[in-house]
N, C-alpha and C positions, 0 to 999 in steps of 0.2 A: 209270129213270135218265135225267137230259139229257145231250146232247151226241150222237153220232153213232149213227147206227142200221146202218150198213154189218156184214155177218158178219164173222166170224173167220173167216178160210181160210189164217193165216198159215201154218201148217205140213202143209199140203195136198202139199206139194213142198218137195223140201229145197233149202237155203239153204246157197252156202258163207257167206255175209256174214253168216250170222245163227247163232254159234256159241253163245255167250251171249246171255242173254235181256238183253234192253235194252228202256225205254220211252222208246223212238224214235218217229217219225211215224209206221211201219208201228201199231205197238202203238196209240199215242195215237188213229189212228183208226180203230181197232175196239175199243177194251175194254172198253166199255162192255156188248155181245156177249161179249166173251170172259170178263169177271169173274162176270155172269150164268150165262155156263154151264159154269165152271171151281171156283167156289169154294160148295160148299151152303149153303143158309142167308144166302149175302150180303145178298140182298136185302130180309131180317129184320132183321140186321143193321145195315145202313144205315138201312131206317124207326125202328129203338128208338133210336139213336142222337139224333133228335132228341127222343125221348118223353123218355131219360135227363139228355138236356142239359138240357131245362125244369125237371129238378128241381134240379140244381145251379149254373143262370147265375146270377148276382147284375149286381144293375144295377150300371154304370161298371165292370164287369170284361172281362177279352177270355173268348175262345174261340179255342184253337189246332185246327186240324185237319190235323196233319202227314203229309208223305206222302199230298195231297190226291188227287193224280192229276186228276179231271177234275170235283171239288168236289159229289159226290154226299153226302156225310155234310154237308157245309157246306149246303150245300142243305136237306136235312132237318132239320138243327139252328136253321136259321136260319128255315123256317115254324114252329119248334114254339117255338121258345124265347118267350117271353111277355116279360124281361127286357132292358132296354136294355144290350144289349152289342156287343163291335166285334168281328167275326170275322177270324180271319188266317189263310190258309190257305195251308202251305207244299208247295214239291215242289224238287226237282230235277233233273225234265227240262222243259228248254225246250218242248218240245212237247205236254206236258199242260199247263202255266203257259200257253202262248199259247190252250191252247183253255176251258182254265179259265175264264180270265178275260173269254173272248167268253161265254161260258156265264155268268158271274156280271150282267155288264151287260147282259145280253137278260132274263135271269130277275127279275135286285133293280136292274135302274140301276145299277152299282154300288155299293152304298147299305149303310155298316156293313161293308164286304168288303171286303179288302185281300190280294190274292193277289200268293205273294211266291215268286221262282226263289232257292232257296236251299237249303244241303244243313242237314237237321235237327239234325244232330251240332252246326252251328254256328251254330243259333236260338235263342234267348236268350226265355227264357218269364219274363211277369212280370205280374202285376193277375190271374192265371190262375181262371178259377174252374171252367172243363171244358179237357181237351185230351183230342181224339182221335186212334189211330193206329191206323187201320182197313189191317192186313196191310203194316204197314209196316215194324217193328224187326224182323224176320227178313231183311229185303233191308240192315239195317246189320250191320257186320261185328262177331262176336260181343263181342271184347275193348272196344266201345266201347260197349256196350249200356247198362251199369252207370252210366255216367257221364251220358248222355245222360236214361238214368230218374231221377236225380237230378237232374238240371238243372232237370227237370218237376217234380217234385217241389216243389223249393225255391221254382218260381214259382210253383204256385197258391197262391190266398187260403186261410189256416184254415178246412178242411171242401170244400176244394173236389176233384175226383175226376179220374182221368183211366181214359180207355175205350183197353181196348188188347185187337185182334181180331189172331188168328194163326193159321197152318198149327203143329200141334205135331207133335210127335215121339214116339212110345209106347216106355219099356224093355223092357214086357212084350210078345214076340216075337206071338202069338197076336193080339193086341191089333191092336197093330199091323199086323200081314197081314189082319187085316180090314178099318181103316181104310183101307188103301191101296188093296183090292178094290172097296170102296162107293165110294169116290171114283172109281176107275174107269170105274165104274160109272153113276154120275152122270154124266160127263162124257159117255160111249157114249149114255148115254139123250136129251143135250141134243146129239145131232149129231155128233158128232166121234170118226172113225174109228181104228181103234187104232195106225194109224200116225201118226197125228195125235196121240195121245195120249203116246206113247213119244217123237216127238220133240220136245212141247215137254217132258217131262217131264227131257230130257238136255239143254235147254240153261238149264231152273232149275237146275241139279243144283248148279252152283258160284255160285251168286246167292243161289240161296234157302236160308238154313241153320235150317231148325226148332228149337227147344228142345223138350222135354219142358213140360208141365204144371208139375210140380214147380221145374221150373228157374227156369218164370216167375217162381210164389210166392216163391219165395227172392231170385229178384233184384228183385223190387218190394218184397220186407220189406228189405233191406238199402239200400235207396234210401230209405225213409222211409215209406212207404205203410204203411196197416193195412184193415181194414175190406175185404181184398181178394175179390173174391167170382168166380165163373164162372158168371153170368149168363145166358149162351148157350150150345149145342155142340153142333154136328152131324159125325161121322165124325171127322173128324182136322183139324177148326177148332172154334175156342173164341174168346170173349171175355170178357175180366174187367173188371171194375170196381174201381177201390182210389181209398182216398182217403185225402187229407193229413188228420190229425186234428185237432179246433178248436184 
């Protein structure tokens, strides 16, 4: 992934100023460390992303990638996509927007990329033929979720998809206590000790709100979507694919 290679040690020592997790300067320059050895499968994730997108860009259409953070899907999507299309890539902290976009013009010149500080709820999709949201609608607050998957919806072109990666939620109690242990787990193996682990895990607690699985399906069929599939998933992360129908 481009952009900074400094570790993660944010939670090495407690923080009174860092009660909730925030993508602050602190975050923006390490995350590219800390997504790699926080979330499994990301970084599969991130490469099919642009394998996904080549099959769905059409020429003169955009490509959304919201909730960019520091433009690693944009990135990928933008070597593989074959299609003449203009990438937008949105966030809303100042602080991955500013490194973003030092990221986007070292990497493409600027060229076809248009990195924009904005909150997604209030990004208006349209010419759409992929948008992605690589772990990003669980950091929006639940009751806006519906609205916001319809927006996307309505903006892509007939047939065109959107890629939505998540932390989910399991009903089934057993399920769930495993997911939560393997991720642990992972996390232990990639360096980070379990008080490292516990405290960031309590300052996502009221940030980050998982759905279930099911919950997803449901709220991408009532937004408009069909064709909705689970493409990816390792432990208690998934990705789906759904797409607007021609």
């Amino acid at each position: 992934m481009s952009g900074s290679g400094k570790r993660d040690d944010l939670f090495q020592a407690p923080r009174e100023d860092l009660v909730d997790f925030v993508f602050d300067e602190r975050v923006a320059d390490v995350f590219p460390d800390m997504v790699r050895r926080s979330v499994p499968g990301y970084e599969h994730i991130v490469a099919l992303t642009g394998l996904l997108a080549d099959q769905y860009a059409r020429a003169g259409t955009r490509i959304y990638d919201l909730g960019c953070s520091l433009g690693a899907s944009t990135l990928s999507m933008l070597r593989r996509t074959s299609a003449a299309v203009n990438f937008i890539a949105v966030d809303n902290s100042p602080a991955m927007v500013a490194r973003c976009r030092a990221i986007m013009q070292r990497e493409t010149h600027g060229e076809r990329v248009e990195v924009q500080c904005a909150n997604i709820e209030e990004t208006v999709i349209s010419d759409a033929s992929f948008v992605v949201m690589n772990l990003t609608l669980q950091f929006v607050a639940r009751e806006a979720r519906g609205a916001l998957l319809r927006g996307i919806h309505d903006g892509l072109v007939p047939g065109g998809a959107l890629l939505l990666s998540e932390k989910i939620h399991s009903e089934d109690p057993a399920e769930q206590a495993f997911n939560e242990k393997m991720h642990a787990a992972f996390k232990a193996a990639n360096g980070y000790s379990e008080l490292e682990i516990a405290r960031k895990r309590s300052a996502l607690e009221r940030v980050l709100i998982p759905d279930t699985l099911e919950q997803h399906v449901a709220r991408l069929e009532a937004a408009g979507f069909s064709d909705i599939h689970a493409w990816f998933r390792c432990f208690n992360f998934v990705s789906l694919l759904a797409r607007r129908a021609d």
